[in-house]
Each structure stands twice: as C-alpha cells, then as structure tokens.
C-alpha positions, -999 to +999 in steps of 0.1 A: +050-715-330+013-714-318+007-687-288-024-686-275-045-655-262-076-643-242-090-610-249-107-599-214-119-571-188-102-576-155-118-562-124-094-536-100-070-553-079-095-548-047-121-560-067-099-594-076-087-596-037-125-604-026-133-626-057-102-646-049-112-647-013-147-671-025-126-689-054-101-699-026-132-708-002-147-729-027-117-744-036-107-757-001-144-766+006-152-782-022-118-797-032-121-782-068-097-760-080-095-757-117-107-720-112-078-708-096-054-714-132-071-682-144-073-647-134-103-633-127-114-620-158-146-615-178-139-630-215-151-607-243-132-629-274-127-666-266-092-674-262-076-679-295-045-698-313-017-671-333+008-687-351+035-664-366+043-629-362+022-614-394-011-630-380-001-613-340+002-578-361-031-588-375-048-593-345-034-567-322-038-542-347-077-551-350-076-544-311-066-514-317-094-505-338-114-515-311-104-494-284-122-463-297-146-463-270-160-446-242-155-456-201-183-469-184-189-485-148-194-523-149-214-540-118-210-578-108-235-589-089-245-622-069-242-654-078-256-676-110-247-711-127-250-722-160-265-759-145-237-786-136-205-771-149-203-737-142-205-714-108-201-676-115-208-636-106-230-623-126-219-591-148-247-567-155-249-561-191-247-523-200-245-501-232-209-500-224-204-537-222-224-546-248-207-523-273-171-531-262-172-569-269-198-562-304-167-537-315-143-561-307-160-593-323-165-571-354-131-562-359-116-596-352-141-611-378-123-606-408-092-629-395-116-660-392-101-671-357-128-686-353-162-705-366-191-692-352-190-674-318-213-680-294-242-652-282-225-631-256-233-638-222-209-621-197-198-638-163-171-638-143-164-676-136-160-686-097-155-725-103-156-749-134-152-781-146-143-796-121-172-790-100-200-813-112-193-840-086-201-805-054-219-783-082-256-785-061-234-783-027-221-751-040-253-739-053-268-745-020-240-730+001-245-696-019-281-696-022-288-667-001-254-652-001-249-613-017-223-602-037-222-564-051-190-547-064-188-518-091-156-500-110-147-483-138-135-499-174-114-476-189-094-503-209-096-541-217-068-567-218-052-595-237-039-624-218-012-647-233-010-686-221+027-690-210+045-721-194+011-737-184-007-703-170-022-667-181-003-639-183-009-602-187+005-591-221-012-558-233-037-533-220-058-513-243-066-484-229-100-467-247-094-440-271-118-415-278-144-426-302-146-390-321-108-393-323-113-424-346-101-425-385-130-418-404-125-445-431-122-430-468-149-436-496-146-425-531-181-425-527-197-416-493 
C-alpha cells in the first residue's frame, strides 16, 4: 500500500487561527476553496509516495538525521503570488530556513523519491488552483493589505494523506547539532 507524505513547518496555533481567518475570507469571497484541504503549512520536501514498511524506516530515519539543528525565528510577511495560480504569505528566508530544508533535501537524496527538486522557494500558500478565474480580484483586494507574524521553529513535521485529507503524523523536534554522530572514516 502506497501512503503518501508531506515534510513541513507549521506555524503556532495562534499563528494558523489568523491565517485561517484570510483563507476562510477568500474562500467565501471569492468562491475558491481548494486551500482550505490543507493545513497551513510551509513545504520543505514535496509531498512524496511510500510504499511498504522498509522504505517508511528509510525515510523517517533520514528525518532523523536531519533534525540536528539549531531553533531559529521564522517571519511571514505580506502577501505575494506566483502569477495566475497561486496567492500566498511570504516566508522570509533565513540561515535557519535555508539550512533546515538543504539538510533535509540532502538526507532524503539517496532514496531517489524524487527526480529533480525544484529551487527552494518558501511560501505559505493562501489560495490555489482554483483561483485563476478571481486570481487578479484577489490580488487587487490585497494590494495594500499588511500581514506580519513571527515564532519560533524548534521542530518540523511530517504530514500523512489519510481518507482524502492531511494529517499530523510525526514531529521532529531539533537536536543539538554538536550532539550529532560524527560519521567514522578509516581515513579522515
């Protein structure tokens, strides 16, 4: 059996309260609501097909790896569009940020999950797909409109698709990086 997974940050429950608050807005303004399926969530992996238990070890123990890292304070802030598909927050991208998703991508790599991944451009989506028909009314309605919300990261997350929606499964919290296995070499 096939299970399929998301490897994400997701913002502090006050935090998802007022991004919930526009996605519902534009949702019952707009008459789009493919957005509200997902949590609010900033993707670091793209979501990926498992199929058996040996290739979940696999993957969840290269999470692991990847947790070794240090917290840091993410910022989302206003609003931005990647042109006719795609309305969004904006995350700043920060050392922390950065290295997180590069850590994870590197220890994923040697599954294959995937062909190539895409450059790294971190957003929080706010409506999608279904918003080309209203995407220039949405723009328009947010032009001038401020956003600005800050927490901690102290962990990252891996959602599972279950019965037709995304479900927590596992936290990672970080580890301390200088606590990390230093990998053995005959000849280091």
């Amino acid at each position: 059996m096939e299970n399929l997974y998301l490897v994400c940050i997701v913002p502090p429950i006050a935090i998802v309260e007022d991004i919930n608050e526009i996605r519902t807005y534009i949702s019952d303004k707009f008459n789009v609501h493919e957005s509200l399926k997902r949590p609010a969530h900033i993707t670091l992996y793209p979501p990926v097909k498992l199929s058996g238990y040996d290739a979940e070890e696999r993957f969840f123990k290269a999470l692991t790896d990847a947790s070794f890292n240090q917290p840091f304070t993410q910022v989302l802030q206003n609003f931005n569009s990647f042109p006719e598909h795609t309305f969004y927050l904006d995350v700043e991208q920060n050392e922390g940020l950065m290295l997180l998703e590069k850590q994870i991508t590197k220890a994923l790599q040697p599954l294959k999950l995937i062909g190539k991944k895409e450059k790294f451009n971190p957003h929080l989506t706010l409506a999608f797909r279904d918003i080309k028909p209203v995407f220039k009314q949405i723009i328009a309605d947010f032009k001038d409109r401020k956003f600005k919300r800050a927490f901690q990261v102290s962990s990252f997350s891996v959602y599972k698709h279950t019965d037709k929606r995304w479900q927590p499964f596992k936290e990672f919290s970080f580890k301390n990086p200088d606590s990390k296995p230093k990998v053995l070499s005959l000849f280091g």
